[in-house]
N, C-alpha and C positions, 0 to 999 in steps of 0.2 A: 283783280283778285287772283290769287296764288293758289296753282294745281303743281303737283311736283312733276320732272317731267314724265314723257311716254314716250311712247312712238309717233310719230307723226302721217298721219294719214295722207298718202298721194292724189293727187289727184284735182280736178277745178271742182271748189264746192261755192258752187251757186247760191245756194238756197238749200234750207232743212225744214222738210215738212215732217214730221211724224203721225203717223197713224192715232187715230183715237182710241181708246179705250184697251188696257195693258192688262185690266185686273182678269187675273185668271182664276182665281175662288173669291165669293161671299161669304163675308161671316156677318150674323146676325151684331150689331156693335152695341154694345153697354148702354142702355137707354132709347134704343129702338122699339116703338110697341111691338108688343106680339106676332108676327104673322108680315110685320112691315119689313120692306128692303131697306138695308143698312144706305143713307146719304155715298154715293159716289167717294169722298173724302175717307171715309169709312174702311170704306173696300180693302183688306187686305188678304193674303195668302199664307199659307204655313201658320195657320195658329195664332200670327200677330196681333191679338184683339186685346186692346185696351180691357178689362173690366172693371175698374175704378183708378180713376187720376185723382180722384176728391183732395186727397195729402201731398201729390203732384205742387210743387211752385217752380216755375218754369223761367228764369231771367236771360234774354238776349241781348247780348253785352257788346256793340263794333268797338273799334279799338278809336275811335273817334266820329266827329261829325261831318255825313259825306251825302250827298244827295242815293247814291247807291242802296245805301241800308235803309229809306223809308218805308217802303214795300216791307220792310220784317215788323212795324207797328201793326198793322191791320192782319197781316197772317198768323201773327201768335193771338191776336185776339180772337181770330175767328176757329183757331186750334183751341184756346182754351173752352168755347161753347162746343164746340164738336166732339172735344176725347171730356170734356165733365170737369178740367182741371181745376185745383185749388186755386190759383193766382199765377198772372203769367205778368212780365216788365218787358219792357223794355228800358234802357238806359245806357247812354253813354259819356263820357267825360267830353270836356268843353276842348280838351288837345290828345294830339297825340302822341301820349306819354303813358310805356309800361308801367311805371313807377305807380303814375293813377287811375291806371285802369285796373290793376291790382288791389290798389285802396276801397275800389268802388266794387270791385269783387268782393272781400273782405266785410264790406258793409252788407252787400245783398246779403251775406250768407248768415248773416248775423239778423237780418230783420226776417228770415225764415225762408229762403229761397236755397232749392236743395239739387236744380239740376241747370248746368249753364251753359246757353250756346254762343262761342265765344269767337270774335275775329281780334285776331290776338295781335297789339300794334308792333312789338317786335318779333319777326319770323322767327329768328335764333335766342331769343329768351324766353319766349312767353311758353313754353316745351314744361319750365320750371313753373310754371303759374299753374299750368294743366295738373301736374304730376302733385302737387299740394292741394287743389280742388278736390282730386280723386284722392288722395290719402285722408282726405274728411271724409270721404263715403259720397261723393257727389260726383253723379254722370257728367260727364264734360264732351260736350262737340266741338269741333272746329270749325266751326262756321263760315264762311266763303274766301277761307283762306287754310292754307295747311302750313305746319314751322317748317322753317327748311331745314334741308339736311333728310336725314335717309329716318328718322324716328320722328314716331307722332306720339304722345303722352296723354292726346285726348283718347276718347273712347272711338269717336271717330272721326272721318273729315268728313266735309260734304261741300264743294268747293268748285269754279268754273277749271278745268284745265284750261287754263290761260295760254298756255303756249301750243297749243291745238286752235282756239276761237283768236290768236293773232296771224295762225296759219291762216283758217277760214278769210279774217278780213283783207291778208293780202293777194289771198286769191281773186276775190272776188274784187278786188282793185287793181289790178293786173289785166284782170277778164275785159272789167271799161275799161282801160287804155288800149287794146286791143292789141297787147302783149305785147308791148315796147314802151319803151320811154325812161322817165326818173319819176322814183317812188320817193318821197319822204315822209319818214315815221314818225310822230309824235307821242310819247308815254311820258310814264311818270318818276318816280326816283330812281335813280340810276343806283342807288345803293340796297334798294331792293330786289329781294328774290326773285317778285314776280314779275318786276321789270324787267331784267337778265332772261326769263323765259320768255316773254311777250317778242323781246328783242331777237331771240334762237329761232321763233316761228315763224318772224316777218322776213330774215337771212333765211330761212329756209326757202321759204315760195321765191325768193328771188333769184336763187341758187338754181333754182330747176328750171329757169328761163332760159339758163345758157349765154346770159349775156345778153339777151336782146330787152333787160328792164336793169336800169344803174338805181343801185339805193345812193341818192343823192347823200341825204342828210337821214341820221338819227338824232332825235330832240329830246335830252330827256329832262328831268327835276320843274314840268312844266304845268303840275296838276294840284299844286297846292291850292288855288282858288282860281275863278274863272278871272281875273284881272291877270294875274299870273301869264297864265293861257293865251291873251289875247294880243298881251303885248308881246309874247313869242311869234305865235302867228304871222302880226303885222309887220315885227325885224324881217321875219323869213320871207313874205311874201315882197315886202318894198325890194330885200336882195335879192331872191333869187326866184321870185315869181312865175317871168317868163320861160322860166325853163324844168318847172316844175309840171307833170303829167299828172302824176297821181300823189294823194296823201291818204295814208293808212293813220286814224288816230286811237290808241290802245288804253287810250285813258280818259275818264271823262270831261275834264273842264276843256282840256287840248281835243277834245272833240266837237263841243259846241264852239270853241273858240274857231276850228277850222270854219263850222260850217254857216256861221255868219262872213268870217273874211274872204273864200270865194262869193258868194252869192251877194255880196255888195262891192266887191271888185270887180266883179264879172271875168274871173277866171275859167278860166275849160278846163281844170282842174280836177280830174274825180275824186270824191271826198268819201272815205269809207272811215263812218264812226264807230263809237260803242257805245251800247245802252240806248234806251227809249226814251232820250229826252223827248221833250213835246216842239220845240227847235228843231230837232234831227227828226223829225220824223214828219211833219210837216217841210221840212227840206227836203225829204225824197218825194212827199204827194207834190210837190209844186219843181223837183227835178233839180234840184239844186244839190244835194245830197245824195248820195249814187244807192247806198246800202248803209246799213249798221249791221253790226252783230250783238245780239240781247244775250244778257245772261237771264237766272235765275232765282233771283234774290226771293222770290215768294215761297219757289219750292224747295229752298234751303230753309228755309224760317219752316214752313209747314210740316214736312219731311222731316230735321230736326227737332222740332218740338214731340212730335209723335213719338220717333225714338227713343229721345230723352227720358218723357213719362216711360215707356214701357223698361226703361232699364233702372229707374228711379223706382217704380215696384216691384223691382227683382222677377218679373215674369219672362224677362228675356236678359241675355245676354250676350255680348258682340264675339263673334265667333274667331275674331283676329282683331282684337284690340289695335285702335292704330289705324285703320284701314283706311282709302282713300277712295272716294266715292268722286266722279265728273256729274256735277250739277248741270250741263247742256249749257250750249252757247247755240245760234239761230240769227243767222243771214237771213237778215231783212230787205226787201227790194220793192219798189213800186206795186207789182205783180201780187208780195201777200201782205203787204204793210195792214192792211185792212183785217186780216185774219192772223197773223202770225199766233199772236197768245195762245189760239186755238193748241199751236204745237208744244208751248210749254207747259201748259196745263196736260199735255200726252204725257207731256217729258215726268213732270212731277208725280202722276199715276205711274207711270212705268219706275221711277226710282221708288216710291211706297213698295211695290210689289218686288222688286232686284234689294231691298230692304228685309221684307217678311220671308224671301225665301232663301235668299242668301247669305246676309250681313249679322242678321240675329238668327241666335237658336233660342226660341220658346219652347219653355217647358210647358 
């Protein structure tokens, strides 16, 4: 997923635990009995209180079909019982193609859906998709991607900084090899944005080695389906196996793809994926898999849904149109494999509340 870039934090990040509980005021929320504490989910600051979503229709649009965006089915449904909403979707086209994901905008909008959270399938056109959504009178998010380029035409982004969480995995890949050796990187389209950052962050960690870790090989265009994935993997590993230390994968199929071809080759390979496959993460309980780095695909859909309604009632409005929000990324390791979610559920309370006190001003 695509974050535009930043600055690049120094330093070896291990592991990101976050503290629980962010919300700094209670407000009673819309449908709480009398005298009852507002649900957790609830909890915001600055005024940010739903009072009716009823006329609220919420549609989450990915720019295709990718095992990443499932997590946004079950969070905008349990958004919609939580803020009272009128009707929440998800839906997305069978490829990915601006052209039909525009059509399928087009149609939502027409069968009554009036606010869209959207990962837009081209980074440098879909700016135009945004900017005609919002000339209807309809809040637009950018959803775990932001367009590239220096303007955003949604209302907001809310998105992984990718080129920070490809920082994180090559450090923490680096950290196993025990700061030497050859790293090779595995992502996804090479003519994508966020591939170009992914690739910036993983040159960065390598950079600050001094030479004592060679980026063997960069692999990119290897994400289109896990078949894709696997037969990359197997070229790479029959070639250059033996001499391969560590592999950093930034994308997903090229990550479960790595983490099956070590662990039935029997390479000493350290394997740093992305995302919570059930593969990957069962490959670090049983050691086979060294780390992953999780984004946040629930607190983008939940976090975005909420905002949406509240600017779809005009009770709030984004206080710099455009703005670009880090959705968390979270280095996974044997150590919190077991509890990690713990931190993204922090992560998603602390962005609700950097939301109500920051992002919107509620009148």
């Amino acid at each position: 997923m695509r974050f535009p870039t930043r600055s690049v934090l120094p330093g070896v990040v291990a592991a990101v635990v976050l503290a629980s509980g962010t919300a700094a005021c209670t407000y009673k929320n819309s449908g709480t009995e009398s005298g009852g504490q507002a649900a957790p989910a609830a909890r915001t600051g600055g005024g940010a209180e739903l009072v009716d979503g009823s006329r609220t229709k919420v549609a989450l649009v990915p720019g295709g079909a990718h095992p990443y965006f499932q997590p946004w089915k079950a969070a905008v449904t349990t958004a919609r019982k939580t803020y009272g909403l009128g009707a929440v979707t998800f839906d997305e086209t069978a490829e990915w193609d601006q052209q039909k994901q525009n059509n399928l905008l087009s149609t939502l909008a027409a069968r009554g859906y009036n606010s869209f959270g959207v990962f837009g399938v081209s980074p440098t056109d879909i700016n135009s998709t945004f900017a005609d959504l919002r000339s209807q009178g309809f809040p637009v998010a950018s959803l775990g991607s932001c367009p590239a380029g220096d303007k955003d035409e949604a209302d907001f982004c809310l998105s992984t900084d990718v080129e920070l969480a490809a920082y994180k995995a090559s450090k923490a890949a680096i950290e196993a090899m025990g700061g030497r050796g050859t790293l090779v990187h595995l992502t996804g389209n090479n003519v994508d944005a966020n591939t170009q950052l992914r690739i910036k962050g993983v040159t960065q960690a390598v950079k600050e080695t001094g030479g004592k870790v060679k980026l063997l090989q960069t692999i990119t265009d290897i994400d289109t389906d896990l078949q894709t994935a696997q037969k990359a993997v197997s070229d790479l590993m029959a070639a250059k196996g033996d001499r391969i230390t560590g592999i950093v994968a930034t994308a997903y199929n090229p990550a479960v793809a790595a983490a099956a071809a070590v662990s039935t080759s029997g390479s000493k390979a350290k394997v740093i994926a992305i995302d919570d496959d059930a593969k990957i993460l069962s490959g670090i309980k049983q050691g086979t898999v060294t780390a992953t780095v999780v984004q946040n695909p629930v607190g983008q859909a939940e976090v975005g849904t909420w905002a949406l309604a509240l600017l779809q009632t005009k009770q709030c409005a984004v206080r710099s149109p455009g703005v670009e929000v880090d959705s968390g990324s979270f280095v996974v390791t044997k150590a919190n494999v077991s509890g990690y979610d713990k931190a993204r559920q922090a992560k998603t309370a602390q962005l609700k509340q950097q939301f109500a006190d920051k992002i919107l001003s509620c009148g």
